[in-house]
C-alpha positions in Angstrom: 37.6 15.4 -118.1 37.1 12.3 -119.5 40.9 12.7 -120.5 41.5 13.3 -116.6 40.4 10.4 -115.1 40.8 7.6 -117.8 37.0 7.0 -117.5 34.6 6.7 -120.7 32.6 9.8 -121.6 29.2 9.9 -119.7 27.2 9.4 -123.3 29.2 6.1 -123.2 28.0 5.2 -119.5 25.3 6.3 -120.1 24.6 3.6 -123.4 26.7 0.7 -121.6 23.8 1.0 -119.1 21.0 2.1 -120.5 20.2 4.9 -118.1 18.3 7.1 -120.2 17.0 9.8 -118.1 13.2 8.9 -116.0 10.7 11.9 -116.1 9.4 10.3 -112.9 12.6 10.6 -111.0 13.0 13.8 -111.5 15.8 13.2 -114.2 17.9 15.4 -116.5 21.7 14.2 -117.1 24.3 16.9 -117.3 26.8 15.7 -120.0 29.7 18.0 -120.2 32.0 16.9 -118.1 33.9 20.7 -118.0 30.5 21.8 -116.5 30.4 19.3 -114.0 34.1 20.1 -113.3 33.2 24.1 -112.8 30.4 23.0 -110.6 32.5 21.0 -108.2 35.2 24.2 -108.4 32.1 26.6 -107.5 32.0 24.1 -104.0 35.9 25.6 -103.1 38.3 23.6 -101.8 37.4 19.9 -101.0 40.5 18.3 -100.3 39.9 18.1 -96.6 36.2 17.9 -96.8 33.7 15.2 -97.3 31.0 16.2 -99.9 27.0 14.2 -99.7 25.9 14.3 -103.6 22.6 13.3 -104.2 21.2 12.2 -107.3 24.7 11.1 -109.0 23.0 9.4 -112.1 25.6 8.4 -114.5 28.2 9.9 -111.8 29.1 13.3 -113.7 29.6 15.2 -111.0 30.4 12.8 -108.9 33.9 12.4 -111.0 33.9 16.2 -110.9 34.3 16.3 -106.9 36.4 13.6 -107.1 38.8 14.7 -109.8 38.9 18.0 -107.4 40.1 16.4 -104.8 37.4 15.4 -102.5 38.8 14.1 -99.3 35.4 11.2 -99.6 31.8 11.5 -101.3 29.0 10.2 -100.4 26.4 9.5 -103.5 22.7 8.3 -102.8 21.1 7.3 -106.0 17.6 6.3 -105.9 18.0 4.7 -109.6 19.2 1.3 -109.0 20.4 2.0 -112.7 22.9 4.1 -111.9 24.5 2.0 -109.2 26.6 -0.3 -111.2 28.4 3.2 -113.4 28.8 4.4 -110.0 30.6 1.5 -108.8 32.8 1.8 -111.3 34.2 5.4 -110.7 34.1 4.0 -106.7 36.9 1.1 -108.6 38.8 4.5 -110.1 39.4 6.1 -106.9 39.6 3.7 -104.1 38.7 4.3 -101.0 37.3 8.1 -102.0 33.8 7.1 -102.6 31.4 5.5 -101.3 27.8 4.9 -103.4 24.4 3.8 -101.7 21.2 2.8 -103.2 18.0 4.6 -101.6 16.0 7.3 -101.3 18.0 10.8 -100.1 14.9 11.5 -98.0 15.5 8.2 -95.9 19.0 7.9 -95.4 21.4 9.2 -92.6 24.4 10.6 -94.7 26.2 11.3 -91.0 26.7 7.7 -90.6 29.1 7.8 -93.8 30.5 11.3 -93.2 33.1 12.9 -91.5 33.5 16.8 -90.4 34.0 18.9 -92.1 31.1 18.4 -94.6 30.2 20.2 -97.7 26.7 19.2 -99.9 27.1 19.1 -103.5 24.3 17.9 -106.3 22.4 18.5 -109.4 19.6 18.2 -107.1 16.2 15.6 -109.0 13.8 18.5 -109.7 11.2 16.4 -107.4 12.6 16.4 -104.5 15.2 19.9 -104.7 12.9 22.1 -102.7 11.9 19.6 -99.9 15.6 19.0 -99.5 16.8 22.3 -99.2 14.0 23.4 -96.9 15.2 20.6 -94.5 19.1 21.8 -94.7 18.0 25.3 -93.8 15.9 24.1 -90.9 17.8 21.5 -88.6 17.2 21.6 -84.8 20.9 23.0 -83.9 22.8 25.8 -85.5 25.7 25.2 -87.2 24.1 22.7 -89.3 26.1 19.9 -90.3 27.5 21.1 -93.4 29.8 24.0 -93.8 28.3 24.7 -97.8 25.4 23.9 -100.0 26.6 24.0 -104.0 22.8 23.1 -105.2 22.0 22.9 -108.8 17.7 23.8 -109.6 15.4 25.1 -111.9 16.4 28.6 -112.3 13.0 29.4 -110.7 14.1 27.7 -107.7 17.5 29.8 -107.2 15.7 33.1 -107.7 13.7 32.8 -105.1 16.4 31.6 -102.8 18.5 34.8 -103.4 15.0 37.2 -104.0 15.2 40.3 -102.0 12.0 42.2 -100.6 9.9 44.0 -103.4 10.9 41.2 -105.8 7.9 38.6 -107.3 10.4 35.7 -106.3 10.8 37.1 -102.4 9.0 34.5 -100.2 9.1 31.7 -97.1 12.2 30.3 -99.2 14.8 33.2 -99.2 14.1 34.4 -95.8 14.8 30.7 -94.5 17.7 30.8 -96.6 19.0 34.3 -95.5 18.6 34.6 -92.7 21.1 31.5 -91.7 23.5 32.0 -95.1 25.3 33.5 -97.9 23.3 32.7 -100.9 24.4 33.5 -104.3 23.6 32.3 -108.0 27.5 31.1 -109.4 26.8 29.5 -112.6 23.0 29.4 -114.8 22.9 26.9 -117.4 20.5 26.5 -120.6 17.8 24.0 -121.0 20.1 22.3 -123.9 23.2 21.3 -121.5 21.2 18.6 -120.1 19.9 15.0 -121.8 16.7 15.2 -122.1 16.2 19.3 -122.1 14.1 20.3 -119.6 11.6 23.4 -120.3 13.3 26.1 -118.0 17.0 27.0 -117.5 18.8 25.9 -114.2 21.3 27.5 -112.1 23.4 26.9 -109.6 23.0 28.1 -106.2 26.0 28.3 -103.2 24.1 28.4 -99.8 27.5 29.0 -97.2 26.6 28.8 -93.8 27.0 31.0 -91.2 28.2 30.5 -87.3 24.6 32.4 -86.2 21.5 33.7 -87.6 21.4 37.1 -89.0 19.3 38.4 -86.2 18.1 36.9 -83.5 14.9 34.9 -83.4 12.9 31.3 -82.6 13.3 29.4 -85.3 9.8 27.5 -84.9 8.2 30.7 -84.2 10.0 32.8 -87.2 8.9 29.7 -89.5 5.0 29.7 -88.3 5.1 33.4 -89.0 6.5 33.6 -92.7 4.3 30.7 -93.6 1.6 32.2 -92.5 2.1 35.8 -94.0 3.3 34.2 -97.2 0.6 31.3 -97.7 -1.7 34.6 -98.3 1.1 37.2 -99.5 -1.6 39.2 -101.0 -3.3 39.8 -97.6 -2.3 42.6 -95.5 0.0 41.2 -92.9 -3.1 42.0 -90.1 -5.1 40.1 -92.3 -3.0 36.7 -92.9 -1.1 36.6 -89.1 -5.0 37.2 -87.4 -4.7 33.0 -86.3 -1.1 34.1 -84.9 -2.5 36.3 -82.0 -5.9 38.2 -80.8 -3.2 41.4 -80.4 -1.3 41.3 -83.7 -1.4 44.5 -84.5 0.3 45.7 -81.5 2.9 43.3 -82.0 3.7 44.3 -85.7 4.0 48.1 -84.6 6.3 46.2 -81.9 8.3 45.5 -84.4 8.1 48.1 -87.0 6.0 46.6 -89.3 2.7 48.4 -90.8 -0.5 46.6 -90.2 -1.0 47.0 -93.9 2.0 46.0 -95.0 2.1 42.8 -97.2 4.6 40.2 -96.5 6.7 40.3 -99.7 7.7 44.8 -98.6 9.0 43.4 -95.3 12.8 42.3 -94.4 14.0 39.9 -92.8 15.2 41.9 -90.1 11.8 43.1 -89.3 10.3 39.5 -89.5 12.9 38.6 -87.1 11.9 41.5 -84.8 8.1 39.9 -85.2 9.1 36.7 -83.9 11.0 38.0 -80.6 7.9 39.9 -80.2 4.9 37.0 -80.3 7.7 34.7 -78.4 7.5 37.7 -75.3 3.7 37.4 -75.5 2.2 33.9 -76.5 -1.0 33.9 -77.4 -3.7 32.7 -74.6 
């Protein structure tokens, strides 16, 4: 890559300005630039797209979406570190991206973005969850991006794709389904990254889709899986009690046993719960 785009290998950046990776900001550098490059393929086609990256660091795949053929990035780098390397692939292709210095969980990327929007980042592991969470949950549906190419601890992407049954099925990948396509694309061992982390990581595409799976309140459907799973070994009579005095009507409502526990039960039939306690609130 480095060929590519006349810029210096990233273990060069990296030296020129000493950014050696921060435990405390969640850090671990991906160096090979070909698996940055099959990252920003796994995003599709971004030539008419603008793509939000958080986290750039040394700007690895940052020069991967741009290399691409991003239409415009938007990187927000928390490391003021970083922000001079990142300036200087922002001097490599003018005009195509655009680098700010704060927190990802404080800034408005739609100010600097323009439809249509994809999200791509090797997410800091610190913050990767909170993120995602608040991507899968905005007030309006369609959300403002059409795709989420997310890289986390491999942890983290099994339970985004887990089906029912599974120990990794949970709050996240009903949130996750039940609004997208979610699919693993690429894993990647501990030793592709500077400094290795303990676990392996993998790359997750969330694509969106024009309307939930099955009908439902979002606010409702989310009080209901947190409940059931923030005591997943209850019996869902047990750990939705707080939800309504008549509960166990409204899981027979909806096809669900009493006894059942929250990690046997579909999304479908969740869905079906939350339609139900919407028709009768509680009190």
């Amino acid at each position: 890559m480095s060929a590519i785009d006349g810029l210096p290998p990233l273990r060069e950046v990296i030296a020129a300005h000493d950014l050696r990776a921060k435990k405390q900001l969640g850090q671990n550098f991906l160096l090979d630039l070909n698996l940055t490059a099959r990252i920003a393929r796994a995003a599709g086609d971004l030539t008419a797209c603008d793509v939000l990256e958080i986290g750039p660091g040394p700007g690895g795949l940052t020069r991967g979406l741009l290399a691409e053929g991003a239409r415009h990035v938007l990187a927000i780098e928390k490391d003021a570190r970083a922000i001079p390397a990142l300036n200087e692939i922002a001097a490599h292709y003018p005009g195509r991206l655009t680098v700010i210095h704060g927190d990802a969980l404080m800034v408005d990327p739609l100010a600097h973005l323009t439809p249509p929007i994809r999200v791509a980042a090797n997410l800091p592991y610190n913050i990767g969850t909170e993120l995602v969470v608040g991507w899968l949950t905005p007030p309006q549906w369609p959300p403002f991006w059409q795709s989420l190419t997310l890289m986390f601890q491999r942890e983290v992407a099994q339970r985004i794709v887990a089906r029912p049954g599974s120990k990794d099925y949970g709050r996240l990948a009903l949130l996750a389904q039940w609004r997208c396509e979610a699919r693993i694309v690429l894993t990647l061992p501990p030793q592709a990254f500077v400094p290795a982390p303990k676990v392996e990581s993998a790359v997750v595409q969330l694509t969106a889709l024009p309307a939930p799976r099955y009908p439902a309140d979002a606010q409702v459907l989310s009080r209901i899986t947190f409940a059931a799973f923030n005591q997943r070994r209850k019996m869902l009579r047990a750990s939705l009690r707080g939800l309504h005095p008549q509960i166990e009507t409204l899981l027979a409502e909806a096809g669900i046993l009493p006894t059942a526990r929250a990690e046997e039960i579909g999304l479908d039939r969740f869905c079906a719960l939350a339609r139900a306690l919407k028709s009768q609130p509680a009190g």
